[in-house]
C-alpha positions as CSV (number, residue, x, y, z in Angstrom):
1,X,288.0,191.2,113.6
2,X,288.1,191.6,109.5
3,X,285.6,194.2,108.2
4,X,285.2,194.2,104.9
5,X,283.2,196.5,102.6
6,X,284.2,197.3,99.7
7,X,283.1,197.7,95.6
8,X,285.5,197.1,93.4
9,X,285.3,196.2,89.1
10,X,287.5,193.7,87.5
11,X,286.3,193.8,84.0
12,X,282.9,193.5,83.1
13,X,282.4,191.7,87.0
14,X,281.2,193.8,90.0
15,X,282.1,193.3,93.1
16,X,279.8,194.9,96.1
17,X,280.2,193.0,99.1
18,X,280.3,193.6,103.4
19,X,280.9,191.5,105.8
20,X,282.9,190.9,109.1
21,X,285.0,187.9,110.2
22,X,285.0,186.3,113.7
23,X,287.8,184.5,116.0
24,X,288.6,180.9,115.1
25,X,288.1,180.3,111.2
26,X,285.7,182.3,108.6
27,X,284.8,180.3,105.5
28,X,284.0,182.2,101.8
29,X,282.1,179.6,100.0
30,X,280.6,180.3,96.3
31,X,280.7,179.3,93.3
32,X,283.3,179.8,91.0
33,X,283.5,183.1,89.6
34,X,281.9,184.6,92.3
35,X,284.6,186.4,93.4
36,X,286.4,185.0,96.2
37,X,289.5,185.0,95.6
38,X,289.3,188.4,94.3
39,X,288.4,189.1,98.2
40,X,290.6,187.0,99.7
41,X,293.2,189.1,97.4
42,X,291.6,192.4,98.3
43,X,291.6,191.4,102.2
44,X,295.4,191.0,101.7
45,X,296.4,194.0,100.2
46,X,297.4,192.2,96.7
47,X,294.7,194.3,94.6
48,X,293.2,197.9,95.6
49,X,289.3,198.4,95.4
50,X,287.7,201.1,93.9
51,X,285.6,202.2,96.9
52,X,285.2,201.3,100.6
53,X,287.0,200.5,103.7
54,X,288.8,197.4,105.5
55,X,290.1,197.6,109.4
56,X,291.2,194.7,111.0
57,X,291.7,194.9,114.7
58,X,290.7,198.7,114.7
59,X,293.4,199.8,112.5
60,X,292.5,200.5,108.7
61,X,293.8,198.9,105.9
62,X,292.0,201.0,103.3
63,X,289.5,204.1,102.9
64,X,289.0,205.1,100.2
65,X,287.6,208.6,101.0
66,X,290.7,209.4,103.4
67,X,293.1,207.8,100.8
68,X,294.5,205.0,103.0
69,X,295.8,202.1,101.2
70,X,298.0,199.7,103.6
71,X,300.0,197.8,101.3
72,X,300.7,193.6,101.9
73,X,303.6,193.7,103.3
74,X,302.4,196.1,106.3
75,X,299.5,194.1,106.9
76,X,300.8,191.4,108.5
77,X,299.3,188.4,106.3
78,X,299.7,185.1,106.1
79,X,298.8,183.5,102.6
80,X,298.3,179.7,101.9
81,X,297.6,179.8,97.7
82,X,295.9,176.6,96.1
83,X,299.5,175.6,94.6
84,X,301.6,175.9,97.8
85,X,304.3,178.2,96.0
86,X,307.0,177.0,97.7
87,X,310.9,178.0,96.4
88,X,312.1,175.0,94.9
89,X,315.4,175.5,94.8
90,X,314.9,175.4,98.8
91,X,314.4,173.0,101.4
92,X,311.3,173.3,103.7
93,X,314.1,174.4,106.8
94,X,314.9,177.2,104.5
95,X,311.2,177.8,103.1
96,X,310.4,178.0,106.7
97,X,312.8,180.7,107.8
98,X,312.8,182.7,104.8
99,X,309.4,183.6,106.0
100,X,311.2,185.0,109.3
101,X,312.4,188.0,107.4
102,X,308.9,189.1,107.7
103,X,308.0,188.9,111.4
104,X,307.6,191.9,113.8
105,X,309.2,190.6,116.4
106,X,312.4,188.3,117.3
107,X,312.5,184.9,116.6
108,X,311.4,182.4,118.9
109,X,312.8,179.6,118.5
110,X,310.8,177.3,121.0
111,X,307.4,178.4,119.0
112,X,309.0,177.6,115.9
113,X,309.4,174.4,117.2
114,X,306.3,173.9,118.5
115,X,305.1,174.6,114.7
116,X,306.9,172.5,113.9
117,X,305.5,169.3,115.4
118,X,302.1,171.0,115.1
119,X,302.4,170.1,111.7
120,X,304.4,166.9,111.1
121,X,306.8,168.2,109.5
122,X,309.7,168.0,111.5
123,X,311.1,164.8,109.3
124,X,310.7,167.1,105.9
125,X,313.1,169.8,106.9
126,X,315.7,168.5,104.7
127,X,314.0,167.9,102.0
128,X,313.3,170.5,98.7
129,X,309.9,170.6,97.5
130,X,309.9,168.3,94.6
131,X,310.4,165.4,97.2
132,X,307.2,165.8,99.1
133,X,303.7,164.6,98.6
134,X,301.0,167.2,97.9
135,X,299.6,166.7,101.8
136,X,303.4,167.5,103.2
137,X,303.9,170.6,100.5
138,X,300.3,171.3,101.8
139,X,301.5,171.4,105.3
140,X,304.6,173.3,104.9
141,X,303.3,175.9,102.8
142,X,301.2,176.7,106.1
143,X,303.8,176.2,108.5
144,X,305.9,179.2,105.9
145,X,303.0,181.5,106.2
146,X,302.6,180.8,109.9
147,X,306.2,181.2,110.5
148,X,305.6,185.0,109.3
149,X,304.0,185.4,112.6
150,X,301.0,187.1,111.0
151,X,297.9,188.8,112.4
152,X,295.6,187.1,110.0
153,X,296.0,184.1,107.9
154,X,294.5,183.6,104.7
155,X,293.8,180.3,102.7
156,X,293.2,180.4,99.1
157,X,291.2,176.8,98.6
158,X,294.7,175.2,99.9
159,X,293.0,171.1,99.5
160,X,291.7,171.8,96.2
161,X,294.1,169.8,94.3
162,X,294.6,167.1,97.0
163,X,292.9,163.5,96.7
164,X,290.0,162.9,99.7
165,X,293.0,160.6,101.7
166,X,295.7,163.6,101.5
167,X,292.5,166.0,102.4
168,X,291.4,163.6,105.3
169,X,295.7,163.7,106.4
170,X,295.7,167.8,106.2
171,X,292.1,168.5,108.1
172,X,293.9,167.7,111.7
173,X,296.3,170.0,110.9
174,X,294.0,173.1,110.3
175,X,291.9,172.2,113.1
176,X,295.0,172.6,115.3
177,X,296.2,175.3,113.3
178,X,292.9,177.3,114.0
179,X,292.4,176.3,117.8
180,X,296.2,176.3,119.2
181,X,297.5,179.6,117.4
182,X,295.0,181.9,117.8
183,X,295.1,183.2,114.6
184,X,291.9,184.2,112.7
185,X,291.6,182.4,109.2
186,X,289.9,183.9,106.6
187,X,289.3,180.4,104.2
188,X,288.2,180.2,100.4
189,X,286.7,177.2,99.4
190,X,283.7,175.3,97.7
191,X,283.8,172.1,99.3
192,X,281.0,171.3,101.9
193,X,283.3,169.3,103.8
194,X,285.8,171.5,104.6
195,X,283.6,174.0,105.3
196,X,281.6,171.2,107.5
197,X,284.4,170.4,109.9
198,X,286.3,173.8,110.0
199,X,284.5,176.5,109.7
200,X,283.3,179.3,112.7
201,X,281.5,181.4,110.5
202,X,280.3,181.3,107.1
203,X,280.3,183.8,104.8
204,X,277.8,183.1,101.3
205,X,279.0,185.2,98.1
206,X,277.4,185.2,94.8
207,X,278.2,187.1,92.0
208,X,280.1,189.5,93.4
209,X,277.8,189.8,96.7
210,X,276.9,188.7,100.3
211,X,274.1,186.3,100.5
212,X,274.1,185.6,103.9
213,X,276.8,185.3,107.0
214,X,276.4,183.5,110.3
215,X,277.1,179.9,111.8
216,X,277.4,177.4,109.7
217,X,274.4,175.2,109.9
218,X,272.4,178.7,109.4
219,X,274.1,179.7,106.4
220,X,274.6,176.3,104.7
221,X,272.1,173.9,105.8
222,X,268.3,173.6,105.6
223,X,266.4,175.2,102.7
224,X,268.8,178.1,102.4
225,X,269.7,178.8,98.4
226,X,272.7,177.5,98.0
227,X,275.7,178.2,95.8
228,X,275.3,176.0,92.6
229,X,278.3,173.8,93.0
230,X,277.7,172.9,97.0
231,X,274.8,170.5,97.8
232,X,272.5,171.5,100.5
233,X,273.3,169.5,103.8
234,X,271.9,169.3,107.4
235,X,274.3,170.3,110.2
236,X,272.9,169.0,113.9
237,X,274.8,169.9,117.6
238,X,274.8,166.8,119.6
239,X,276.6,166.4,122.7
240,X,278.6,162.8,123.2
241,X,276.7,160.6,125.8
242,X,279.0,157.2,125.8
243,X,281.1,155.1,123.1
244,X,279.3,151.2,122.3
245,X,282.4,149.9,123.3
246,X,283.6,146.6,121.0
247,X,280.9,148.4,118.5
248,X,282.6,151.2,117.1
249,X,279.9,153.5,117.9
250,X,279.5,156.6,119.5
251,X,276.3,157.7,121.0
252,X,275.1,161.5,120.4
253,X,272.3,163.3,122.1
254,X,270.5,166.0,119.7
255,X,267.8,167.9,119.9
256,X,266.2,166.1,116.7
257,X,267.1,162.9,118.7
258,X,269.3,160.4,119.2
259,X,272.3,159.8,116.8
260,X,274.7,156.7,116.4
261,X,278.0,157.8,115.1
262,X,281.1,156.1,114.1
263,X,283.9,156.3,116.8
264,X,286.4,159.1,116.5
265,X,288.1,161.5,118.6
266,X,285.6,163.0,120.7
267,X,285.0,161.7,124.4
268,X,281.5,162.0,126.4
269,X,280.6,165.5,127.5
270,X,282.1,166.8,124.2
271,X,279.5,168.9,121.9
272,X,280.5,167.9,118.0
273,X,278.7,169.4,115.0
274,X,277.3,166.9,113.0
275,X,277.3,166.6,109.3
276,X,274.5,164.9,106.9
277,X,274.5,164.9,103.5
278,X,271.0,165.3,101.7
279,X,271.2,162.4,99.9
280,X,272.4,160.2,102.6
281,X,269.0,160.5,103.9
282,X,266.2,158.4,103.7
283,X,262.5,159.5,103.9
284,X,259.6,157.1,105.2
285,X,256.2,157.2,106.2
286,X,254.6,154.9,108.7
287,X,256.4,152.4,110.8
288,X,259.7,151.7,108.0
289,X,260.2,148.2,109.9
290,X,263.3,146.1,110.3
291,X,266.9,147.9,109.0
292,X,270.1,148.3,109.3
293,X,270.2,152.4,109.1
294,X,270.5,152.6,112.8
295,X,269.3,156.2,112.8
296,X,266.2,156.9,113.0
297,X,264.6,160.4,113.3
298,X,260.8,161.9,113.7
299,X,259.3,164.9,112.3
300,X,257.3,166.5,109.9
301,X,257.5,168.3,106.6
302,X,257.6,171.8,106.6
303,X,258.6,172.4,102.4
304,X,258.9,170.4,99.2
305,X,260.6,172.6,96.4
306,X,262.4,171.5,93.3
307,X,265.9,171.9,92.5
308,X,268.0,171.1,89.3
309,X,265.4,167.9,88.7
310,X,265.6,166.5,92.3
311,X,262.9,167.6,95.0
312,X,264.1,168.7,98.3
313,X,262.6,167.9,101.7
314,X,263.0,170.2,104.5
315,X,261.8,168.5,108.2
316,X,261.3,169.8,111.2
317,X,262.8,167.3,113.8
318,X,261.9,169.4,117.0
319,X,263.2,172.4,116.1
320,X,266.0,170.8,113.6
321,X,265.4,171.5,110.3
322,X,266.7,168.4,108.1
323,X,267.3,168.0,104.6
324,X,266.6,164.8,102.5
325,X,267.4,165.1,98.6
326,X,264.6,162.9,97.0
327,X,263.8,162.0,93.6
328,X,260.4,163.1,91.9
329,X,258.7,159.6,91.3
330,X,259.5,159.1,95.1
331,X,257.9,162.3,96.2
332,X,254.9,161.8,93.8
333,X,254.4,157.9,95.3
334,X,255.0,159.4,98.6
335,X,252.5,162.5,98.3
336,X,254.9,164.7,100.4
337,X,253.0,167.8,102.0
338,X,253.3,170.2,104.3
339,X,253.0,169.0,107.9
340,X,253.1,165.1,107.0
341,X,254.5,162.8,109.6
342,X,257.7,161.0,108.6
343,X,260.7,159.2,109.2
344,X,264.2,159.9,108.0
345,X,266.8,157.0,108.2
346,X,271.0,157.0,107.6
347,X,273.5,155.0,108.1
348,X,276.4,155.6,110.4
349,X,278.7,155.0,108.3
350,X,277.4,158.3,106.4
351,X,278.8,160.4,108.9
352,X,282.3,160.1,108.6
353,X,284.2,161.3,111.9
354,X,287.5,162.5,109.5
355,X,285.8,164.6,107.3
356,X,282.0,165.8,108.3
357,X,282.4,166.8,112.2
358,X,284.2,168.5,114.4
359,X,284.5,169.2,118.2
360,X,283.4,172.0,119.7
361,X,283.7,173.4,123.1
362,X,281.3,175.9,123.8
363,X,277.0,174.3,123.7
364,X,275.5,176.2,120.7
C-alpha cells in the first residue's frame, strides 16, 4: 500500500494532499491543473516535497522531519508517461530489455515471455518506434516499465492522446495488466471511462487537495461534486443471470432492478460494474408506454440541483442512487420534487461492454 501525505509548493500552487492506495488499480482523477501529475511525480521520486511522508509497503520513501528522501531509481517504479517515451533509435526487443538493467532480481525469461503475449506485442519486437501505431507504442511502453519488475507501476494519463478505437484496443490490456501481475497501479487520468472500467479505488483531487477517496461508484457517481471536466455518472453492481441468446443481450440482476446489456465477455454468475452516463438517461412520470429503451427502472427523486445550466436528477432506485442530466424546460414541465415517483429509461446500446464495465470477482 501507497501512503501519501505530503505539502509541497510549485509556484504560486499549493499542494496539501493524503491519501492511501489499495491492491488492484487506484485512479487520480481531477481537473487539469489540479495537481496530479505533480503527485504521480512526487509518488515516484521525480520531485521532492517540501513536508510530509510516503511509505509504500512499510518502508519509507520520504520524511521530511527524519530527512529521508528515497530517490527514483531505489524506489522500484514503473512509469507509463502520456507520450510513451520510447528510444527511437531502438526496437521494442531492445526498449524491452533495456528496462532489465533495472530489475532486482535475475531475469526470467519465461515471465518475460509471458509479458510478452500479455500484451500483443510479440509481432512488434523487431520493429523501432516510428513503425507502430499509437495503441502498439501504448502497449510497449507498459510492457518497458513492466519489464523493470517494479513494486508499483505508475501511469501518467497513458490513452490521452489515443482515438476511442485505439483506447477500446488498449483497455484489455490494462485490465490484464492490473489482475495477472499483481502489481498496484497508481493511474492519472480525466476520463470517466477509463476510470469506469479500471479503477479499484478512486482518489478525487482539486486544487491541490483530496476531495474524497473510496470505491468508485462512491466517489464518482451520484450527486457527489465532481471535477469540472468529468460528467457525473451512475455506477450499478449487477450480477450476470443469462445471455438472450440469437439477441445479443445479456441479462443483469441489480439491486435498482433488472438490466439488459449488450453481450460481452462476462458469463452468468459474474458480478460486473455497470456504467451509465447521465445523459443517457431518460426521466418519465406515469406509465411512459410502448419503447424501444428496453430498460426500465423505478424510483423516486431524492434531489434536483443545477449545474453549469443543466439540472441534475438524483433517484433512489432501492437503495441505488441514479443520475439523469436533464434540461431545465424539461424539469420545469415535469415539476421534479423531492420524493416524486418516476421512471428512468436507456438504451442498451448506452452501455457499451468495451468501454463502461468491467468484471469483478468479489460481490460488493
Amino acid at each position: 500500500m501507497l501512503e501519501i501525505d505530503i505539502r509541497h509548493r510549485q509556484g504560486d500552487f499549493r499542494i496539501e494532499s493524503a491519501f492511501t492506495t489499495g491492491e488492484g488499480l487506484t485512479a487520480l482523477v481531477g481537473p487539469s491543473g489540479s495537481g496530479k501529475t505533480t503527485l504521480a511525480n512526487i509518488a515516484a521520486g521525480l520531485t521532492r516535497p517540501e513536508a510530509g511522508h510516503i511509505t509504500f509497503s512499510g518502508e519509507t520513501w520520504f520524511d521530511s522531519e527524519r530527512n529521508i528522501f528515497l530517490s527514483a531509481d531505489r524506489r522500484r517504479i514503473g512509469y507509463v508517461f502520456q507520450e510513451g517515451r520510447l528510444f527511437p533509435h531502438m526496437t521494442v526487443r531492445q526498449n524491452l530489455h533495456y528496462a532489465r538493467h533495472f530489475r532486482p532480481t535475475r531475469t526470467d525469461e519465461a515471465a518475460d515471455a509471458r509479458l510478452i503475449d500479455l500484451l500483443g506485442i510479440g509481432h512488434l519486437l523487431d520493429r523501432r518506434p516510428a513503425g507502430l501505431s499509437g495503441g502498439e507504442k501504448s502497449r510497449v511502453a507498459i510492457g518497458r516499465a513492466l519489464f523493470s519488475a517494479p513494486a508499483l507501476l505508475i501511469m501518467d494519463e497513458p490513452l490521452s492522446a489515443l482515438d476511442p478505437a485505439r483506447k477500446a484496443e488498449i483497455l484489455p490490456h490494462l485490465e490484464y495488466v492490473r489482475d495477472e501481475t499483481g502489481i498496484p497501479i497508481l493511474y492519472v487520468s480525466h476520463a470517466m471511462e477509463e476510470v469506469a472500467r479500471l479503477a479499484n479505488r478512486v482518489v478525487s483531487i482539486s486544487g491541490g487537495r483530496v476531495v474524497a477517496e473510496g470505491e468508485p461508484g462512491a466517489v464518482l457517481g451520484g450527486a457527489r461534486p465532481m471535477p469540472d471536466d468529468m460528467e457525473p455518472a451512475t455506477f450499478i453492481s449487477a450480477r450476470i443471470s443469462h445471455h438472450l441468446e440469437g439477441e445479443g443481450l445479456t441479462v443483469a440482476n441489480s439491486r435498482a432492478g433488472t438490466l439488459y446489456l449488450r453481450r460481452g465477455a462476462a458469463e452468468p454468475g459474474d458480478w460486473v460494474r455497470v456504467f451509465i452516463a447521465a445523459q443517457d438517461i431518460i426521466l418519465g412520470i406515469g406509465e411512459p408506454g410502448n419503447l424501444s429503451a428496453l430498460n426500465r427502472l423505478e424510483g423516486s427523486v431524492s434531489s434536483v440541483t443545477e449545474r453549469a445550466g443543466s439540472i441534475w436528477v438524483t433517484v433512489d432506485c432501492s437503495g441505488e442512487v441514479v443520475l439523469a442530466q436533464v434540461t431545465r424546460h424539461s424539469a420545469a414541465r415535469m415539476r421534479l420534487t423531492k420524493g416524486q415517483p418516476v421512471s428512468l429509461l436507456f438504451k442498451s446500446v448506452s452501455i457499451d461492454t468495451q468501454g463502461l464495465f468491467r468484471r469483478h470477482e468479489a460481490r460488493p
